[in-house]
Steps between C-alpha positions, in 0.01 A plus 500: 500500500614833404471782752395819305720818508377775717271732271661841465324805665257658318500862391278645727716279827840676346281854507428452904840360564690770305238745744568347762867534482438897441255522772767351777776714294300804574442417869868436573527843301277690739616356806825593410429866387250523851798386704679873396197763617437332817901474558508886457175548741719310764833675475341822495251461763749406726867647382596851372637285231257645210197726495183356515316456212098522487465343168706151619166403724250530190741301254522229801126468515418489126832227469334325775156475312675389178692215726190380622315448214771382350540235742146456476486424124780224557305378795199354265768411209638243803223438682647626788214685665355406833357145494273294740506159492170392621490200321860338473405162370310571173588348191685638217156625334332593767812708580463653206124554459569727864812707283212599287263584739830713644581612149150636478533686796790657454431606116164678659760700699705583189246606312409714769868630481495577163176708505554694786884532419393715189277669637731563794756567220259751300466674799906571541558565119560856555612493871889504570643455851534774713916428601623288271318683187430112355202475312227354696348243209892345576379353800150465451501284189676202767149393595365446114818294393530285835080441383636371159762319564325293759251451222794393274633264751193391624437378148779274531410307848125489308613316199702256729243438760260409238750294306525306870116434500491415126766182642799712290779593667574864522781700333 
């Protein structure tokens, strides 16, 4: 018996993987550019060291949204969001047949991020930041995008959840 070769990825598995990869790029990018306003609140809080600067506390906040979402759109990519396990010993389909009930759930709340994150968005299209002078739409348009990628990813752990109940492995 022959064992077949692995099926290569499809186009649409290389799309999420190759956003993926940007998406944790990105964090490590603004956790690494956050790490350099909040150093400067510190030093000149408490040293004569440099002046304080106002704008350093805005930049920290808006870097801090854009870490969290960002952390938040890799969260659903890996599954790694908060899980109870009130039913440990259920089958392989079963299993599955809850994902989707999950999946369901959670693409309700991304939906609901996407239409209130442009309208939230909409709103700050011609607002910019009081310190930092950074357009306000920057910052704003985090809650529509973490709404569509979870729908992007989400479509991903669908089509594999149903492939389990359909008695296919998933991809």
């Amino acid at each position: 018996m022959t064992a077949r070769p692995p099926r290569a990825p499809s186009a649409w598995r290389r799309f999420t993987a190759g956003f993926a990869a940007l998406l944790n790029w990105l964090l490590i990018g603004t956790v690494a550019v956050l790490i350099v306003p909040v150093t400067m609140q510190i030093v000149s809080r408490y040293t004569s060291l440099i002046p304080p600067y106002i704008w350093t506390e805005e930049l920290a906040r808006f870097l801090f949204i854009w870490m969290i979402m960002l952390g938040a759109m890799i969260g659903v990519r890996e599954s790694a969001h908060f899980d109870v396990d009130v039913w440990p010993k259920l089958g392989r389909g079963a299993n599955a047949a809850l994902n989707l009930v999950t999946n369901v759930c959670t693409l309700v709340f991304a939906l609901v991020f996407v239409v209130a994150g442009i309208e939230f968005t909409q709103f700050a299209i011609y607002r910019i930041s009081e310190l930092a002078e950074l357009p306000l739409w920057v910052i704003h348009i985090a809650w529509p995008l973490t709404g569509l990628a979870w729908i992007v990813f989400l479509g991903e752990q669908f089509v594999d959840n149903a492939r389990i109940l359909a008695g296919r492995p998933a991809q």
